[in-house]
N, C-alpha and C positions, 0 to 999 in steps of 0.2 A: 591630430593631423589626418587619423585615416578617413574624414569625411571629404577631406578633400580628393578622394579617390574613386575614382567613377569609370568604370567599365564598359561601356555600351558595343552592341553586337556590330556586327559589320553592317546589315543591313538598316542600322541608324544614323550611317555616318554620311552620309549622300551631301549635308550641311560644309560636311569640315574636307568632304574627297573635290573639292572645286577643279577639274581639268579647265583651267582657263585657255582657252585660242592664243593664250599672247604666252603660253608657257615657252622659258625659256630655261635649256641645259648652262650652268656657269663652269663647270666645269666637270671632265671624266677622264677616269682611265682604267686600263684595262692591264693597262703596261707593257702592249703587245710591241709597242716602238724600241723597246729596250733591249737590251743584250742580258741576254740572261748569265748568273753571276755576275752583274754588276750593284752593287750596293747600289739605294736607291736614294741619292743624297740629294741636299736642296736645287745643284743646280738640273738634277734627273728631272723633280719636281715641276722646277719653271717649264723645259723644255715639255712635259705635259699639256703644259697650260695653266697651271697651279701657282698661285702668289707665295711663295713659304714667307715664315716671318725669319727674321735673322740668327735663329740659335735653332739648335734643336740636340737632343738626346739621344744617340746611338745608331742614330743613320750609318755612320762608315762602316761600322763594327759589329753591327748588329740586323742590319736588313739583307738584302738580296734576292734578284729577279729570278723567279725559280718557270723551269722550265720542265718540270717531272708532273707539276698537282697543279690542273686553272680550273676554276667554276664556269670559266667560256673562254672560248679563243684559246691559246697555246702557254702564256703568261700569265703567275699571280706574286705576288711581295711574301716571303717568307721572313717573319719576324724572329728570334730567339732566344731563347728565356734559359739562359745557362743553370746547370744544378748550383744549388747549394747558395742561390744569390736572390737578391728581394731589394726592391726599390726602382724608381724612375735611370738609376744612375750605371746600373749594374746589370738591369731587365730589360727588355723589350724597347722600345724607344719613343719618342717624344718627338713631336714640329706642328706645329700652328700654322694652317694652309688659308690662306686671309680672303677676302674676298669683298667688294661693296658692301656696305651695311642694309641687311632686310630687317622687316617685321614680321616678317611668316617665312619662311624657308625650309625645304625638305633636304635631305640628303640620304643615301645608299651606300653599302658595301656587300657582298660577300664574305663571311667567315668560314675560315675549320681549322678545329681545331688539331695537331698530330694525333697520328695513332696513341703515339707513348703522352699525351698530354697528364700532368700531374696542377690538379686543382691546388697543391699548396703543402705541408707537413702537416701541421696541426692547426690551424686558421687556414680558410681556403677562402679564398678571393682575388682577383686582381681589375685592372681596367682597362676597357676597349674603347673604340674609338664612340665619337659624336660630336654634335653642333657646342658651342660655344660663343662668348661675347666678352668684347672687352679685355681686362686683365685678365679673362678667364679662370674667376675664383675657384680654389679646390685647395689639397692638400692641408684641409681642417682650417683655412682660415673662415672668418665670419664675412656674408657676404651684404656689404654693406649698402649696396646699392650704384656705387658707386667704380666698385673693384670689380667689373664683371660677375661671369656667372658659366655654369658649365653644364651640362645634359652627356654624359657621359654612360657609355653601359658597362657591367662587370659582369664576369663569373663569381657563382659561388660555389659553394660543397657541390661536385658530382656533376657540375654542369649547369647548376641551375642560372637562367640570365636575368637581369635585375636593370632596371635606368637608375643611376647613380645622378642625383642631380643636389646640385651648389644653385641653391638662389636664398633670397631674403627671407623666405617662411622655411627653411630647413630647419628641425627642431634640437638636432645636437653638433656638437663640434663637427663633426665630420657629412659628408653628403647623407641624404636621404635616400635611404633604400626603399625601392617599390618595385612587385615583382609586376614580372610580363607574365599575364595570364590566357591560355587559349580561352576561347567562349564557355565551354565546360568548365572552368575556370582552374585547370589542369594547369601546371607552371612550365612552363616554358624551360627545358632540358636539353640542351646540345652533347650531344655525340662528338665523341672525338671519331674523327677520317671519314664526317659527314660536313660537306656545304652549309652553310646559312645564308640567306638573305634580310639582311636587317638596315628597315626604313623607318625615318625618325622624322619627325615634323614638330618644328619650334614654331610658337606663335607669343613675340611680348606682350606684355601688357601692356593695355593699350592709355596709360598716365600715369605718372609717377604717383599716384596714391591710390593708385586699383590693383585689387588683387586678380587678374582676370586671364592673365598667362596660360598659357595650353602646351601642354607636350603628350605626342603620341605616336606608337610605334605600330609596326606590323612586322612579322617575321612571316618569309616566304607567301608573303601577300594576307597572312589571315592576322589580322587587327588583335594586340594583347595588349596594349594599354591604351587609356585615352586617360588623361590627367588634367583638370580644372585645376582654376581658381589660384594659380602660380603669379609670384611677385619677383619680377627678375630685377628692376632697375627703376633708378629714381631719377635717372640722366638721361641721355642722347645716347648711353649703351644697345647696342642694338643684334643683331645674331651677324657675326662678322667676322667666323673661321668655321672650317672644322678642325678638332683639336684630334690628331692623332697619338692617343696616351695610355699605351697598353703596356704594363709590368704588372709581376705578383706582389701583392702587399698592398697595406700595412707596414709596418715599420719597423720590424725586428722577422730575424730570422724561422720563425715558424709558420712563416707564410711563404717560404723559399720551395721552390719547385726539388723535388725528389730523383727527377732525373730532367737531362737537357731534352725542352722542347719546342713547341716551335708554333703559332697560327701562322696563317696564309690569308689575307686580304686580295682580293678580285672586286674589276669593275666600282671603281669607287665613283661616286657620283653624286654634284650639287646640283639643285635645281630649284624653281619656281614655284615648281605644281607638282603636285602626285607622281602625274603620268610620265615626270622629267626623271624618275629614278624609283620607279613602283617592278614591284615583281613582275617578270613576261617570259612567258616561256617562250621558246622557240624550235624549229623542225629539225632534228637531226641529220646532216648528211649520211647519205649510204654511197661509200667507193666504193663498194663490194669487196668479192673476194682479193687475198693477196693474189700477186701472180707472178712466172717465172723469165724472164729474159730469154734465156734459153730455150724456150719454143717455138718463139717468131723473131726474136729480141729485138721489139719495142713492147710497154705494156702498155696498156690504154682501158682509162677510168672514166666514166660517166657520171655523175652528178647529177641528179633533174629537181631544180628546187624551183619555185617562180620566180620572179622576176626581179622581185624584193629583193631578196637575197641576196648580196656579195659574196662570192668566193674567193678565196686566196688558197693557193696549194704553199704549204711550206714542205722544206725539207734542210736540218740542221741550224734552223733558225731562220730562215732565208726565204725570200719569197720566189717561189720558180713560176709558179702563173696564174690565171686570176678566171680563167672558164671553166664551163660545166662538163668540158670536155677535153681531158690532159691524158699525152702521152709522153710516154721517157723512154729512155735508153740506158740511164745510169738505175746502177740496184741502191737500195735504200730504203730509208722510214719517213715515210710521206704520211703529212697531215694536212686535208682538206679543210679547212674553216667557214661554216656560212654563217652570215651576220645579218638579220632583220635591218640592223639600226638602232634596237631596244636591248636587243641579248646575240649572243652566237654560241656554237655549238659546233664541235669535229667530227672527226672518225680520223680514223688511224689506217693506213693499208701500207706493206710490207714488199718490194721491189726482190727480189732473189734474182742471184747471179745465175744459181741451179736449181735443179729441183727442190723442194723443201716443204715437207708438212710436219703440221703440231698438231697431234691431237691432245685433250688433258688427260692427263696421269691417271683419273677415276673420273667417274658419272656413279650415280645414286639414281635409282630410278623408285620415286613414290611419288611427289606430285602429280605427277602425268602417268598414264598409261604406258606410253610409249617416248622413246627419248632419239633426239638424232644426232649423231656423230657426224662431225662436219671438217672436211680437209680443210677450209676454209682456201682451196682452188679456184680458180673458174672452170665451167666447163670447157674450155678448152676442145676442138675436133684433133688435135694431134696429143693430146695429153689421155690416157687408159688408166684407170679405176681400175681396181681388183681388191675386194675385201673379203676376210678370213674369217672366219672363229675357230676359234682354240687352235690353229694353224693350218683349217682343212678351209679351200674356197667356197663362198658363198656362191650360189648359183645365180646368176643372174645378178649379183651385184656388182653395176659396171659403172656409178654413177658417184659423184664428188661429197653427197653426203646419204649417208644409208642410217635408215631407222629401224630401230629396235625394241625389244620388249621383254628380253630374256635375258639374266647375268653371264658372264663369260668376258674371254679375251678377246677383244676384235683387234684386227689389225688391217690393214689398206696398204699397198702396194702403189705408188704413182711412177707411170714411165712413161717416155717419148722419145721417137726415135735420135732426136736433137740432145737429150736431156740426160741419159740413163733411166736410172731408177730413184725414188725413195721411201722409206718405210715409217712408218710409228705403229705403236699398239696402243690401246685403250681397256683399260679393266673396268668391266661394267655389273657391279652390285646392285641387287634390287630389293627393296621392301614390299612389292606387291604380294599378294597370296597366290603360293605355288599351285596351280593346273598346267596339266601336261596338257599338247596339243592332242588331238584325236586326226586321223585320217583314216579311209577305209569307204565301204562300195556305199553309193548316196542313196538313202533309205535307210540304211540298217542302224537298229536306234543303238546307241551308244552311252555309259554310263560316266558324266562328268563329277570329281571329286575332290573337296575341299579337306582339309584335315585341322582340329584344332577346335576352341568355342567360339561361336560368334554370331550377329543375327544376319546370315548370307544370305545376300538376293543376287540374281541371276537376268540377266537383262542383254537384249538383242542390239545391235547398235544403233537401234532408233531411241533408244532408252524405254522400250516396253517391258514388262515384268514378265520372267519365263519362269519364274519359280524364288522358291526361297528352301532354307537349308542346307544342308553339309551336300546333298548329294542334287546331282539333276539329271534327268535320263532324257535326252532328244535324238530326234534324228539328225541323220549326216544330208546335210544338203547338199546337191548338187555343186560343184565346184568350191571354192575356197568363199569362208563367211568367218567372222568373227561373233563372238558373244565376250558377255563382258562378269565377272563376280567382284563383288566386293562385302565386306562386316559392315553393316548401316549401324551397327551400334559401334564400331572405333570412334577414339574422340583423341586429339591432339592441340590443347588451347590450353588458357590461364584461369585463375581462380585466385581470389584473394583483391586484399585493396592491391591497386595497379603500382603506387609508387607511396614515399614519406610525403606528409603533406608538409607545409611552412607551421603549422603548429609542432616542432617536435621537440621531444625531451629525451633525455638519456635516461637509460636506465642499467643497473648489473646484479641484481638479483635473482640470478637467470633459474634458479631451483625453484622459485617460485612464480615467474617471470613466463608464461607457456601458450602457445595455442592450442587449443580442441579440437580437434578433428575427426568427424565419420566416415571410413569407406564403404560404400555400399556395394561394390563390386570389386575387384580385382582389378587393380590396376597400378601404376607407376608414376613416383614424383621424380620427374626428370630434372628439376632444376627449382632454387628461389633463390629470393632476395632478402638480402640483408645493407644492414646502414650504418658500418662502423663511425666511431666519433672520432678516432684516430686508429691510427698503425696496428693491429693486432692479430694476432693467430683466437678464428674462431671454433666452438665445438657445436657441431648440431646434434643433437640426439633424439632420437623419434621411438616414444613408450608404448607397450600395448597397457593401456587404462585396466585393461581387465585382468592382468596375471600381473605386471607391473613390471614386464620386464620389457631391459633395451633391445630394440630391434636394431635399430640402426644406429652408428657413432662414428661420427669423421671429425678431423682437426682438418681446417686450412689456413694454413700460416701463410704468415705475413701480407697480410689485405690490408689495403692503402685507407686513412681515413678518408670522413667528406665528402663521399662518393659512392656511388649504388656499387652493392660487389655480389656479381651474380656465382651463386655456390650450382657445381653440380652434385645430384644427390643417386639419382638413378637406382632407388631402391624400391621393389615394389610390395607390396601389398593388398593382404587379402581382407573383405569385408569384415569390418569393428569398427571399434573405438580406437583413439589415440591422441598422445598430446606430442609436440615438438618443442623442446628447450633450445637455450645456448649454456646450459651451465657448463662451466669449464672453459668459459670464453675469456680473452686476459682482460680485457679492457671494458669499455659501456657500449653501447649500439644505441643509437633512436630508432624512439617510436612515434607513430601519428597520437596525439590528445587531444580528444574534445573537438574534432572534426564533426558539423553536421553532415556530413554524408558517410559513417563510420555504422556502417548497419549487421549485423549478426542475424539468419549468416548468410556467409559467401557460398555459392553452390554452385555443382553443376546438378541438373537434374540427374537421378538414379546413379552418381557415379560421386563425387564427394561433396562436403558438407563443413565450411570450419565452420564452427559452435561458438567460437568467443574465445576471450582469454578464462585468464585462470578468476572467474568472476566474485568469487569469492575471497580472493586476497585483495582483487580492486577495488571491491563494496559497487559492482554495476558500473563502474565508472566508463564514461566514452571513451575506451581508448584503443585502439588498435595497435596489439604486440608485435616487433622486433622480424615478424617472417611478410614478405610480399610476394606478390605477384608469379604464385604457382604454377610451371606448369605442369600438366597433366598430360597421363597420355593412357588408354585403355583398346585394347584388342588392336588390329591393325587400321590403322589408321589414314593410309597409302590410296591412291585413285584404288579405282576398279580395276583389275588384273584383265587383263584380254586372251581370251582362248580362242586359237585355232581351229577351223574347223574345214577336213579335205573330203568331200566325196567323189566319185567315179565310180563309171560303167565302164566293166570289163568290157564291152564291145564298143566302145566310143571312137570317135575319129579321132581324137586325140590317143588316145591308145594304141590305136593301129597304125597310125603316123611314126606315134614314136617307136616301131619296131620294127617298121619294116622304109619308112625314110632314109634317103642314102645323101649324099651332100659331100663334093667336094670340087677343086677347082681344077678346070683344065683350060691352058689355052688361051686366057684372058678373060675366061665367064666362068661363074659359079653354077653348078652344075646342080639340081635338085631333081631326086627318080624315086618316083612310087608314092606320088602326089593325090589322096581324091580328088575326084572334080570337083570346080567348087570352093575347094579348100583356099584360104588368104595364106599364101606364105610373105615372112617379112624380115628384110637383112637388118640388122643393127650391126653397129659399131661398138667397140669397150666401152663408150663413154655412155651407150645407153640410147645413142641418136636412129633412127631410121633412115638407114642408108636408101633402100629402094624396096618399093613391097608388089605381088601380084597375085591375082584370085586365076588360080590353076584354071585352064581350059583345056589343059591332057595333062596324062600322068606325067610328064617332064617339063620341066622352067630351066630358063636359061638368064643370070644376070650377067651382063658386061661388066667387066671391071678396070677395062685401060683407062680411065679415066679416073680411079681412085686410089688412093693414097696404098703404099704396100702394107700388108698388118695380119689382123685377129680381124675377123666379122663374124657373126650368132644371125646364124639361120634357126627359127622357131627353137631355141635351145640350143643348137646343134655349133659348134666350134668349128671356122671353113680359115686356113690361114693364103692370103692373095697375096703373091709374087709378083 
């Protein structure tokens, strides 16, 4: 049967992607009409637009309009799949959504799977939704031609997705498994508490005596199966529901889920043609920031999307208005929705009665150079910024989100004379490589210093090369300038086959059972994979080949079969040889066999090396051992670090300004004495804004102030409080 499997890339399908002009939607939903908590039973269904057939499995007891997780819009159907239970009766639920009879028809959903989702105990699989005909044959009967026919998709071990299909050339009692493969020909792996988008297109045969049937799918728009040469019906059967039929199992209990959980279906949708229920991305709205009541008390949120676009503001389910431009009065959790017409997308913005900021608990800073902490405010003219580290105030920091680059406490102050006050702290850890800032008179060369091995370059913020090595000697430039270091030899990525292929076998002979490994440098296995066959407590152990002893040994108990189970190892290691076991593992693991793309070895250049299995217990054999998809990590591996750099002339006008400037308010004007000529002085606010600025033409300036708000104003640095 497997010739009848045929895979072709995206860019061959232009034949079978027909957007016809007459495309037309049969039906969708998104389930945004519904009350969330309400089971989603047949007559929810009708009132969609949906035909249900008259029975169906576990709608009262078993669905519900959830209102916490949607792949668009505010709504999606939360399915669930009780512990310790298996079958159609006891799982997930069952309804036959009917429709006119086609010859070609597409259909759409959104999947995800929970966090906690369990693939099964010891048999992992179950079934998800798709097109169907007729009596819609399954459940191991024979499909006679006559008794319908069914295109259904499942999970297996770890997530892997598969079209489960009932028609007249299935080869064993039960459906035909065929996986969904990417173009790479990589299998198709869903993530539990990630979305899917999964589009399926039925085409019958076109005479009761031709084999010439079509089914093919696309997940999140990229094409994984295309399937000839299918025999569905010898009748007037034609594609005439989709069959919503998702439980675990098989038919005895070791295919029962391990703990209660749960898929979420969104946007489901029938249609015509492709483009009636094809993957579309769409524009995210921005409400911006939360904001406070207590400032002005009204808030007011801006939206700018085109034209296309629908809005609806909801808040507790509820629609409160429907432009790009909404104000409230009441505090709350407001969700904006805009909708193409193809797809929709939110944002969330947050109504406070008081003041109120969040910042998170921690920031990491290694990706980027620098990281920015965000009250997530608006600027606000009557709302003051003041942020700390380690409890002493930033200078100059008057503004709603401040960026940084150095580990420590930060904390933000927000007040208004309306509001009070409120506070949060932020702890800010960082992976970059420690350089101290340098300031001091501009010219005088200065000696910057890295500590540690690595191959350091040094570079200006044009990205020009200033040097390389532990050390660099420049000068101090006039004013404030940044330079940047970073190890060009840190590495942070994977090695090894990437995942188990569909060839796999078990094995537990783990003493002889090993990979080989070379390090070539000093460096750290942060993390692998392994592939239990069921429930076990594993042991990794890691040999040095040359003295033969263990370097490394851990047990991790109780990992789920059926399922990738990522071990942390975090052990590191200096340049040799070495091999990795599981001896002491309770149970089998698979491994990939006889894969053409199973090549020795896997490397990273100058940094590791696996070498193979234990090639001599296997006789050379194709097979790649029980450890996957490594990563690695050597020297620092973090952006480039950014260093400060302050120069100044002891005689400068900034210098002498700030020592001998005087600033303060009399009378209803700010008062500024012993100004150069010349000089730009300029008021700011807490918030950062520019109140009023003028270029001195005598040593004395006079700003007016009856006319602004009472407070805090920064004269060039200087702190003036108006009354």
């Amino acid at each position: 049967m497997k010739s009848l499997l045929r895979i072709i890339l995206i860019g061959a399908l232009g034949l079978h992607l027909s957007l016809s002009s007459h495309a037309s939607v049969l039906m969708k939903t998104g389930f945004e009409d519904q009350n969330a908590g309400d089971a989603m039973v047949r007559d929810l269904w009708t009132a969609e637009g949906f035909q249900p057939a008259d029975w169906d499995q576990g709608l009262e007891t078993r669905t519900q309009v959830d209102e916490e997780i949607a792949a668009q819009g505010i709504h999606s159907l939360r399915i669930v799949y009780p512990k310790d239970e298996f079958g159609p009766e006891y799982t997930g639920c069952q309804i036959s959504l009917r429709f006119p009879s086609h010859d070609e028809l597409y259909a759409s959903y959104y999947l995800r799977f929970s966090e906690n989702f369990s693939w099964g105990t010891s048999h992992y699989g179950g079934k998800l939704p798709g097109l169907a005909g007729g009596g819609n044959c399954s459940g191991g009967r024979d499909c006679d031609g006559t008794n319908g026919w069914s295109a259904r998709f499942m999970w297996r071990g770890g997530g892997k997705l598969i079209l489960y299909l009932y028609d007249m050339l299935k080869p064993e009692t039960f459906g035909l498994d065929v996986p969904l493969l990417y173009a790479d020909s990589t299998p198709v792996v869903a993530e539990r508490g990630k979305w899917y988008h999964i589009t399926e297109r039925v085409k019958m045969n076109s005479s009761p005596d031709k084999a010439d049937g079509e089914v093919q799918a696309w997940v999140n728009g990229e094409e994984v199966l295309f399937l000839t040469g299918r025999k569905f019906t010898t009748c007037d059967v034609k594609i005439d529901n989709f069959y919503i039929s998702t439980f675990h199992g098989g038919d005895d209990d070791s295919w029962c889920p391990t703990d209660t959980c749960f898929t979420y279906l969104d946007n489901v949708a029938i249609g015509t043609s492709y483009e009636d229920v094809c993957y579309t991305t769409c524009r995210k709205p921005d409400a911006g920031p939360d904001q406070s009541l207590c400032v002005v008390g009204t808030a007011k949120f801006l939206v700018d999307l085109p034209q296309e676009y629908a809005l609806r503001w909801m808040k507790e389910g509820q629609k409160v208005a429907e432009d790009g431009e909404f104000s409230t009065s009441t505090a709350g959790r407001y969700i904006v929705v805009a909708d193409s017409g193809h797809c929709s997308r939110n944002d969330t913005v947050n109504v406070f009665e008081k003041l109120n900021v969040t910042l998170p608990k921690e920031v990491h800073i290694c990706q980027t150079s620098f990281v920015s902490l965000d009250t997530r405010l608006s600027d606000d003219a009557s709302l003051r910024f003041q942020w700390y580290k380690e409890g002493n105030p930033i200078e100059g920091a008057f503004q709603p989100v401040l960026t940084v680059k150095d580990a420590g406490l930060y904390s933000v102050e927000v007040s208004s004379p309306n509001c009070g006050s409120a506070t949060d702290s932020v702890v800010v850890t960082s992976g970059l490589l420690r350089v101290d800032d340098v300031s001091g008179r501009a010219g005088d060369r200065v000696d910057l210093s890295v500590q540690g091995e690595g191959l350091y370059q040094w570079r200006d913020a044009g990205g020009e090369l200033l040097g390389e090595g532990a050390l660099l000697t420049i000068p101090l430039p006039q004013g404030e300038s940044y330079l940047y270091v970073e190890d060009a030899s840190g590495f942070d990525g994977t090695v090894g086959k990437k995942q188990l292929s569909e060839n796999a076998w078990t094995r537990n002979n783990f003493s002889k059972e090993y990979m080989q490994f070379v390090v070539e440098r000093t460096l750290s296995i942060d993390s692998i994979s392994i592939y239990p066959t069921q429930a076990l407590d594993a042991t990794l152990n890691i040999v040095d080949e040359e003295s033969n002893v263990t370097l490394f040994s851990r047990t991790y108990k109780g990992l789920k079969g059926g399922e990738e189970a990522r071990l942390p190892l975090g052990v590191e290691l200096k340049a040799g040889r070495y091999h990795i076991d599981a001896d002491g593992t309770t149970a089998s693991l698979y491994h990939s066999h006889t894969d053409i793309d199973i090549h020795f070895p896997y490397k990273v250049e100058g940094l590791i090396s696996l070498t193979g299995c234990n090639l001599e217990w296997i006789n050379n054999k194709g097979w790649y051992m029980l450890f996957y998809n490594w990563h690695v990590s050597a020297g620092n591996y973090c952006a480039a670090a950014p260093v400060k750099l302050t120069g100044s002339s002891t005689n400068s006008v900034d210098a002498i300004l700030k020592d001998q400037m005087e600033v303060y308010w009399l009378d209803g004007q700010i008062v500024v004495k012993n100004i150069p000529l010349g000089k730009k002085v300029t008021v700011m606010n807490l918030s950062g804004r520019e109140v009023a600025s003028c270029v001195a033409d005598a040593t004395t300036l006079f700003f007016n102030t009856e006319s602004w708000p009472k407070g805090v104003y920064v004269v060039d640095g200087v702190k003036v409080r108006v009354e």
